[in-house]
C-alpha positions as CSV (number, residue, x, y, z in Angstrom):
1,X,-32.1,-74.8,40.4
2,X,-30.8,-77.6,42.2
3,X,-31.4,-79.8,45.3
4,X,-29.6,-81.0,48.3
5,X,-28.9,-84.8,48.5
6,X,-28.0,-85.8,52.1
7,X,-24.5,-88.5,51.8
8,X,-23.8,-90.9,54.6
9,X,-20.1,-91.2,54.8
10,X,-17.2,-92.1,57.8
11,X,-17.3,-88.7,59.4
12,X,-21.5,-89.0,58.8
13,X,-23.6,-87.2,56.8
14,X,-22.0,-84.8,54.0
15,X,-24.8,-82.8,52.4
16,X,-24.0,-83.2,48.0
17,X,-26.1,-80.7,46.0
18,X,-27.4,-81.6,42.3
19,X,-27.7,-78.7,39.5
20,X,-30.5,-80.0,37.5
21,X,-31.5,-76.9,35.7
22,X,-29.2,-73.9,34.6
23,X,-29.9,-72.5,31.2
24,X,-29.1,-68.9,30.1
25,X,-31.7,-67.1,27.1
26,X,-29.8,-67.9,23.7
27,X,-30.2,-63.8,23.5
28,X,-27.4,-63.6,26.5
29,X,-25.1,-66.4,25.9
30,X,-21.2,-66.3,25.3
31,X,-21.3,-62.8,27.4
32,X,-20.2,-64.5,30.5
33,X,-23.7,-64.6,32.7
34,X,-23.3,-68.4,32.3
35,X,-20.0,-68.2,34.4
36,X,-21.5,-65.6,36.8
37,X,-24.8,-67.8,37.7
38,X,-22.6,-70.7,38.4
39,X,-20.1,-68.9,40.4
40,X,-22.7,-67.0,42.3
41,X,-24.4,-70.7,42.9
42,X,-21.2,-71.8,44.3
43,X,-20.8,-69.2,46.6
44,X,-24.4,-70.0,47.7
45,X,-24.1,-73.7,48.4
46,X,-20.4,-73.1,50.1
47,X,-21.9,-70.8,52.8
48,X,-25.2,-73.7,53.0
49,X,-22.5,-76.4,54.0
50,X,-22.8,-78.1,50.6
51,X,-19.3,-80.3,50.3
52,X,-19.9,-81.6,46.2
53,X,-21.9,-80.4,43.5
54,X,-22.9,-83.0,40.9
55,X,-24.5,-81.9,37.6
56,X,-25.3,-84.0,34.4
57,X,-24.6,-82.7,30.7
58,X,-25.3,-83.8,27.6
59,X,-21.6,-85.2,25.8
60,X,-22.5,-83.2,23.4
61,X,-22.9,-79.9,24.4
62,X,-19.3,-78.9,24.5
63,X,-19.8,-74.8,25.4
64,X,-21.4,-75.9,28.6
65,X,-18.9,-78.5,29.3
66,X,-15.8,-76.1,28.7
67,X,-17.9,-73.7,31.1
68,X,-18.5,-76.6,33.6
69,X,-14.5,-77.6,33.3
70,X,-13.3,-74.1,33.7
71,X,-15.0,-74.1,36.7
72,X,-13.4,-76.9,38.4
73,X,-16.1,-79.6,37.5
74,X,-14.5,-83.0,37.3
75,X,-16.3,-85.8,34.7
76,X,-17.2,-89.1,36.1
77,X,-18.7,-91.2,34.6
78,X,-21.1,-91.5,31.5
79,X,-25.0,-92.0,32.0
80,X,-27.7,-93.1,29.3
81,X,-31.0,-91.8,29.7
82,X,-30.9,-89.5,32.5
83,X,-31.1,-86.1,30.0
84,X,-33.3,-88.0,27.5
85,X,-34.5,-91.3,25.8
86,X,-31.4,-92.6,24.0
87,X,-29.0,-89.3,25.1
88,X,-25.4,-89.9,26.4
89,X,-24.9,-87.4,29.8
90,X,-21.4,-86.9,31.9
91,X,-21.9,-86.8,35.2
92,X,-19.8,-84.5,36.8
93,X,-18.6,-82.9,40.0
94,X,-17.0,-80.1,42.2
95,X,-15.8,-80.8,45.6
96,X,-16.1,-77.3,47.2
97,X,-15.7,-78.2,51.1
């Protein structure tokens, strides 16, 4: 699931989408359908005009983050609080446009 989140910029508004929920049944992880729901999101937000996708991962969850980096996802910057009380999250992004 995720949201679109409208960016003013030079050239005007850019439209950034946020992944706030992707999880795959501990049954069907490490057989790829991780890789395939994120690709398959990517392809959706390319043809909505999305330029950057931001998502925010706990520091440590290092399968997701090795999924997230494979994909092109760049890390930012590091955020208390915003994937729990007291939890360290990366913020980070793809520029797809």
């Amino acid at each position: 699931m995720y949201y679109i989140k409208p960016v003013l910029s030079l050239e005007g508004f850019k439209k950034k989408s946020v992944i706030y929920s992707i999880r795959i049944d501990k049954n069907y992880r490490r057989k790829n359908y991780g890789e395939k729901l994120l690709k398959e999101s990517i392809k959706e937000m390319k043809l909505n005009g999305i330029s950057s996708i931001l998502l925010y991962v706990n520091t440590k969850n290092l399968p997701a983050i090795r999924l997230y980096e494979k994909m092109g996802f760049k890390r930012n910057v590091e955020i208390k609080d915003i994937c729990g009380t007291k939890e360290i999250c990366y913020e980070m992004e793809l520029k797809i446009l």
